[in-house]
Rosetta silent file (secondary structure, phi, psi, omega in degrees, C-alpha in Angstrom):
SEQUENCE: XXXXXXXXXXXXXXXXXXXXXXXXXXXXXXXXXXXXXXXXXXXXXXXXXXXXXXXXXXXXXXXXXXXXXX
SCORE:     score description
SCORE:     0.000 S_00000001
   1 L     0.000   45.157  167.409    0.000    0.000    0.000 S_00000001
   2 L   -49.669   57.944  177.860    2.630    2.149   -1.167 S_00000001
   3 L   125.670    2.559  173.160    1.497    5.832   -2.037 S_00000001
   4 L  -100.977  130.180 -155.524   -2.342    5.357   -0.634 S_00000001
   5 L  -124.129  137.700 -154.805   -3.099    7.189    1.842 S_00000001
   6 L   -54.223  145.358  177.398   -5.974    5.443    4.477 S_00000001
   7 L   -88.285  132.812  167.916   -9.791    6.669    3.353 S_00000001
   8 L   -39.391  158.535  134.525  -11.251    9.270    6.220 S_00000001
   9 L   -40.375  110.678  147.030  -14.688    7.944    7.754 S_00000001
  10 L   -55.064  117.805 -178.690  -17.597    9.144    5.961 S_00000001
  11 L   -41.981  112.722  172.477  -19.175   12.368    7.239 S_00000001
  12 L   -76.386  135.010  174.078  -23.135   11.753    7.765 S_00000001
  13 L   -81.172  100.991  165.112  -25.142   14.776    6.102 S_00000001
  14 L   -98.391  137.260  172.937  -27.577   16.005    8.583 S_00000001
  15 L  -126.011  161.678  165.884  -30.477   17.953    6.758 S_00000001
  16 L   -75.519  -17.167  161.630  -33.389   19.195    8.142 S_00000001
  17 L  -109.276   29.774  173.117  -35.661   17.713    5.923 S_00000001
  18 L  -103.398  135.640  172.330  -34.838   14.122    6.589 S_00000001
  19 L   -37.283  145.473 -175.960  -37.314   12.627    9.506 S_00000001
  20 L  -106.515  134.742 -173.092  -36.707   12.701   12.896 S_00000001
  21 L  -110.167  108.714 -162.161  -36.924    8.850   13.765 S_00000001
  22 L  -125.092  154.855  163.060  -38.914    8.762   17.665 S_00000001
  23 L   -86.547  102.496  173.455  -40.091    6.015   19.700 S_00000001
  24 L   -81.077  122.399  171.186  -44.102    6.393   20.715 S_00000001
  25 L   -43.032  -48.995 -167.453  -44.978    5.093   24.497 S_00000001
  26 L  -153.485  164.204  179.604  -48.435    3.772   22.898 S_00000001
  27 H   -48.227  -27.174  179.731  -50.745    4.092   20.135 S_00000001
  28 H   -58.731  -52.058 -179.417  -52.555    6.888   21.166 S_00000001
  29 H   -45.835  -67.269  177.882  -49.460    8.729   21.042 S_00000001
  30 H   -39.144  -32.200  179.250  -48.229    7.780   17.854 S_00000001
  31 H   -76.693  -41.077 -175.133  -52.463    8.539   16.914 S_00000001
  32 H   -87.678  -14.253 -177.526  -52.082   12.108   18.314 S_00000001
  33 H   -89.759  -43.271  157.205  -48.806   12.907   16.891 S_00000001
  34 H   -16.403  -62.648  155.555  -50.669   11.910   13.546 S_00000001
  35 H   -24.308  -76.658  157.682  -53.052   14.368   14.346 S_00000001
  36 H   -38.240  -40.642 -172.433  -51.213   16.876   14.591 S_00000001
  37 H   -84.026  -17.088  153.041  -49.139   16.432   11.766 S_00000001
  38 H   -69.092  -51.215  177.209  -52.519   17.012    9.666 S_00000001
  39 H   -66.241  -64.428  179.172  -53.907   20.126   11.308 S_00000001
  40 H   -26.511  -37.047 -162.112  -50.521   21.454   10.567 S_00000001
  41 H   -79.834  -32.520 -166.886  -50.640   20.133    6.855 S_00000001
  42 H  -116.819    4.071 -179.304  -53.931   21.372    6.691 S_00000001
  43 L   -71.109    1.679  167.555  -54.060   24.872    8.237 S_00000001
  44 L  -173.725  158.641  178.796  -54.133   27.276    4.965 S_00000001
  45 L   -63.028  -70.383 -149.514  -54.461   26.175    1.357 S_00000001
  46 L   -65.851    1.984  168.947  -50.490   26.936    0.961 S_00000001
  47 L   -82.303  -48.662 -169.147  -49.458   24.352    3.557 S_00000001
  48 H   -43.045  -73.530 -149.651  -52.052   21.764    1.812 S_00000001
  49 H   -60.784  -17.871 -171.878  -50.289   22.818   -1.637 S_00000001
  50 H  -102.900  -32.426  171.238  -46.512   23.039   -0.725 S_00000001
  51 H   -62.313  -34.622  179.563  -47.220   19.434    1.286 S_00000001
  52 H   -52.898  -80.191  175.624  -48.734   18.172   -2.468 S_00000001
  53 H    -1.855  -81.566 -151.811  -45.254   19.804   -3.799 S_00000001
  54 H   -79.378  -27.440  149.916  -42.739   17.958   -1.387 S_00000001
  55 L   -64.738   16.339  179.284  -44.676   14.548   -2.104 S_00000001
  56 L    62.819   -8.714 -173.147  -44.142   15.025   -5.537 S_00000001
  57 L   -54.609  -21.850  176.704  -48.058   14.832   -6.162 S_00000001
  58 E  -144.603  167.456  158.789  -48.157   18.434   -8.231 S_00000001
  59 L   -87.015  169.466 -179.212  -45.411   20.503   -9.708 S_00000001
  60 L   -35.155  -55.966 -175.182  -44.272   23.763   -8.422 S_00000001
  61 L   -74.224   -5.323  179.199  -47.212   25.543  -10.931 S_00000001
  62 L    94.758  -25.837  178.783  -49.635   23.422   -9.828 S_00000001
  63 L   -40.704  117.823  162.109  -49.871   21.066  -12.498 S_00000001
  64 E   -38.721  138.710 -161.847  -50.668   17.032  -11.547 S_00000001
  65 L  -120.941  164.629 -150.055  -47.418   15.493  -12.025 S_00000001
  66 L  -104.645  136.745 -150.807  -47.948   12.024  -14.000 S_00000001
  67 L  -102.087  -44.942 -177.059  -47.241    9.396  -11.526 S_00000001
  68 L  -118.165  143.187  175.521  -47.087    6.104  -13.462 S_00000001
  69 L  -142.149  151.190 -159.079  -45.539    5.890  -16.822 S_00000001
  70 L  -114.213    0.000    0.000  -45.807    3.023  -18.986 S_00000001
C-alpha cells in the first residue's frame, strides 16, 4: 500500500428535511402525533399545496405530475 493514503470515515449529512426517527410510548401517542401532523398540513391552502409539492403529487405551478408511466 505504497502511495495510498488510508480513506477518512464518511461524514453523515444532517439535513433538516430528513425525519426525525422517535419512539411512541403507545398508540394513542403515535395517533395524536398523527393528528397533529394534519392540522398542521392542513391549516391554509399553501401548507395543503406546498405538502402536495414535497410529495411530488403536483409541480411547483400546480400542475398534476404524472405518476405512473408506462
Amino acid at each position: 500500500m505504497v502511495g495510498k493514503t488510508p480513506k477518512s470515515p464518511k461524514k453523515t449529512i444532517q439535513s433538516s428535511a430528513l425525519p426525525i426517527r422517535r419512539g411512541f410510548a403507545s398508540h394513542a401517542e403515535l395517533l395524536a402525533d398523527m393528528d397533529r401532523f394534519r392540522q398542521e398540513t392542513l391549516a391554509t391552502p399553501g401548507a395543503a399545496r406546498q405538502f402536495l409539492i414535497d410529495a411530488g403529487l403536483i409541480s411547483k405551478a400546480g400542475k398534476p405530475m404524472q405518476l405512473i408511466r408506462d
